[in-house]
N, C-alpha and C positions, 0 to 999 in steps of 0.2 A: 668742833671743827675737824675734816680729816687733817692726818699728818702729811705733810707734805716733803717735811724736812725733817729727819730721822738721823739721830748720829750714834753710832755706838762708841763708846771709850773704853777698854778693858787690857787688863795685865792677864794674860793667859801663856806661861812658859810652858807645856805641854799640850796646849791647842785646844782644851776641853771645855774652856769656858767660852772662847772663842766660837767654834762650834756652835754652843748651844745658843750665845747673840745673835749668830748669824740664821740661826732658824726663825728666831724672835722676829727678827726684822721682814724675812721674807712672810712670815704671819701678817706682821704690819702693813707690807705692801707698800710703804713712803714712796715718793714720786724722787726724792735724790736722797742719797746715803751717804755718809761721810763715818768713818772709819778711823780712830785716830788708837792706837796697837802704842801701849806705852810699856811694852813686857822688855824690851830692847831699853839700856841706859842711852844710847844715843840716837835715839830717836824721839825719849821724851823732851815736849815744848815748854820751853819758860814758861808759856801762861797760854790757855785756851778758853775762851770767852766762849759762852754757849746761847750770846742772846737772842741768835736769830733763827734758832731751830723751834720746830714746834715740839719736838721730844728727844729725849736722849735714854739712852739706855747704858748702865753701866755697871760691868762684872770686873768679877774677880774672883780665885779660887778661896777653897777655906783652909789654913794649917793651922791645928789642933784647937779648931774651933773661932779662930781670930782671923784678920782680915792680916795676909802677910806686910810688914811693915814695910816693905819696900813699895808694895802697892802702895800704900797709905799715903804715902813721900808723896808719889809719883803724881794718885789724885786729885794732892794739894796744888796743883797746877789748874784745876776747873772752877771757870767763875761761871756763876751762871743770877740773874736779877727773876727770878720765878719760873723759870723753865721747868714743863714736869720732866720729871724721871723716874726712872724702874730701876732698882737696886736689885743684880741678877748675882748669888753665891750660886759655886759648884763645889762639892765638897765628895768625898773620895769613899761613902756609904756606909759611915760611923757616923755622924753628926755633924750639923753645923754650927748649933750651941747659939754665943752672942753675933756669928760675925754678920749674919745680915742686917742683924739692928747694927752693928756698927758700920757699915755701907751705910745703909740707910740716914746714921747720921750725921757721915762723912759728907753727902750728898747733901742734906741740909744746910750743914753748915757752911756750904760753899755757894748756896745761895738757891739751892735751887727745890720743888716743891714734889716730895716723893709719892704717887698715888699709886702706886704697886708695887710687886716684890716678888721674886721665886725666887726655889732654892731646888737646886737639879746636881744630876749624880753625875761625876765623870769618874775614868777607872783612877785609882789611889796613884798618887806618885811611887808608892813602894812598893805596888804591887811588880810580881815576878811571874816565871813558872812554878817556882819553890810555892814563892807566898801569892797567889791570887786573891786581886782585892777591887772587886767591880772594872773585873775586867770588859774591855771593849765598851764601856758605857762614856759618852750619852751613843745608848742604840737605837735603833730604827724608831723604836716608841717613844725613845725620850724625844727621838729632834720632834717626830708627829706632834707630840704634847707640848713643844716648845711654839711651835708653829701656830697653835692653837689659843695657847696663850697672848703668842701678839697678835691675833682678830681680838682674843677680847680686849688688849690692851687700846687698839685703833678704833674698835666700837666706844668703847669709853669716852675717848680721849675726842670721837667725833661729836657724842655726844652733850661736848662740854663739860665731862662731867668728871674733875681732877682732885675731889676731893680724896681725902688719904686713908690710909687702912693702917690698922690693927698686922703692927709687925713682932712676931714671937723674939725674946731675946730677956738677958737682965743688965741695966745698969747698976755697978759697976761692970764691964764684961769681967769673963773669968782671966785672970793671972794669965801672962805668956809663957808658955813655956821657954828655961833656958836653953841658949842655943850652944849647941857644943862647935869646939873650933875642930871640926874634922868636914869632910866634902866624900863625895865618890873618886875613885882612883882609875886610870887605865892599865889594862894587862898588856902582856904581850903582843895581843892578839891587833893591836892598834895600828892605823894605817896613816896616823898623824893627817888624815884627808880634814878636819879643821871644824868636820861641823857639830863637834862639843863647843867649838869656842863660840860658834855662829849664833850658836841657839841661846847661850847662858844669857841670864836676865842682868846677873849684877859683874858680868865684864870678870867674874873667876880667873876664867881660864884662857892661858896660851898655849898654842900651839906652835913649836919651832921643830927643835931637833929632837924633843921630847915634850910631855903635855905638863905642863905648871899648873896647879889649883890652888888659888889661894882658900885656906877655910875658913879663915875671918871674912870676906865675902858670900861664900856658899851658902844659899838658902832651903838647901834640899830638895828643889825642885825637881828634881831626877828629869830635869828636860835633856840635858846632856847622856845619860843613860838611855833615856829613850828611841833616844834620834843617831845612835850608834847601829848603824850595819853590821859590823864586824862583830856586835855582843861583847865589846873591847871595853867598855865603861860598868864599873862597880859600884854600888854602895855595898860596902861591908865594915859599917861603922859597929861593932858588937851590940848597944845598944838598940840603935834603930833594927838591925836586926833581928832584936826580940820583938820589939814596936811590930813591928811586920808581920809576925806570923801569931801575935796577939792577936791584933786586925784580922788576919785570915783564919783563922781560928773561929773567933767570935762575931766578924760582921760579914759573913757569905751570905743572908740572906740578904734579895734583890730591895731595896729602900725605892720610893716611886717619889717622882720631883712635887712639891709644894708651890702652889701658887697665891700671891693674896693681891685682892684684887676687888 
């Protein structure tokens, strides 16, 4: 059956994962798209039912190889009684380990039936000028490659044919890493203009007279670092700041996206 009805669902604080659905979908060519961005805490819906799409598509980035748990939360809000779907990780050109098999079986168990799967490079959240780490990626070739993907996805799927595939991963996945109670900081250099607070996924940070981060909150997402003009927002946790130039050190060669299918 062609798609008709196309939804994508995806937590993307840096726009990378985001991005690369939105390639997906225009591969697909769906007749209406529905777009439901649960990367915002006030945006996500009590409960989203998915039973009158013919496919959904749904990302999320990878951190340290797991699917971040706020995504997870967020997910938990998707019902769906067999609708197929595409389990899409982006991960930052080190690896993405268990987290696609865990999409993958986040998506099952919410009701819904997985016949494909990628797994596509955006640039790293820690990446800098110091430390580059798949910078500017998804580029020109990943979205092409993304595009391509959703023909074969809507060839399939026109097909009839939603049988499932062979997704790389191990249960149990691997350990979380602990989270330290530290966040990025703003410098001097800050114009209190608001849109660290805009962009944060779990509601961090305020902006008044000066910038508040809660680090029991902070997920590292350096989307608030990114989305800074002014170059006014840090991470300079000493740790992570080994973690970064580990990465940049050892994973500068280019990693090409994974599709199964």
């Amino acid at each position: 059956m062609p798609c008709k009805n196309l939804k994508i669902v995806c937590f993307s604080p840096t726009r990378t994962t985001r991005r690369i659905l939105d390639a997906i979908a225009e591969g697909i060519g769906a007749e209406q798209l529905e777009v439901i961005d649960v990367t915002r805490s006030d945006r996500v819906p009590e409960s989203c039912e998915c039973a009158g799409d013919d496919l959904v598509i749904i990302g999320a980035p990878v951190y340290s190889g797991r699917i971040p748990l706020t995504a997870v939360e967020r997910f938990k809000a998707l019902k769906s009684c067999g609708t197929p779907v595409v389990p899409v990780v982006v991960y930052g050109n080190r690896a993405y380990e268990d987290a696609l098999m865990e999409l993958t079986d986040l998506a099952s168990e919410a009701g819904f039936k997985p016949f494909g799967g990628a797994a596509f490079i955006g640039e790293h959240s820690f990446s800098t000028e110091k430390t580059p780490i798949a910078v500017s990626r998804p580029d020109k070739d990943d979205l092409g490659k993304a595009r391509e993907f959703g023909r074969f996805i809507a060839a399939k799927l026109a097909a009839g044919d939603i049988s499932g595939v062979d997704i790389p991963g191990d249960r149990p996945y691997k350990e979380r890493s602990p989270k330290a109670s530290a966040s990025p900081i703003s410098n001097d250099d800050c114009q209190l203009c608001g849109a660290c607070e805009r962009v944060c996924p779990t509601a961090a940070i305020a902006v008044g007279s000066l910038v508040e981060t809660d680090p029991d909150k902070c997920i590292f997402c350096c989307a608030c670092v990114k989305v800074c003009a002014f170059d006014a927002r840090k991470l300079e946790v000493p740790r992570l700041l080994e973690v970064s130039q580990w990465l940049a050190d050892n994973f500068s060669e280019c990693r090409e996206p994974e599709t199964f299918i």
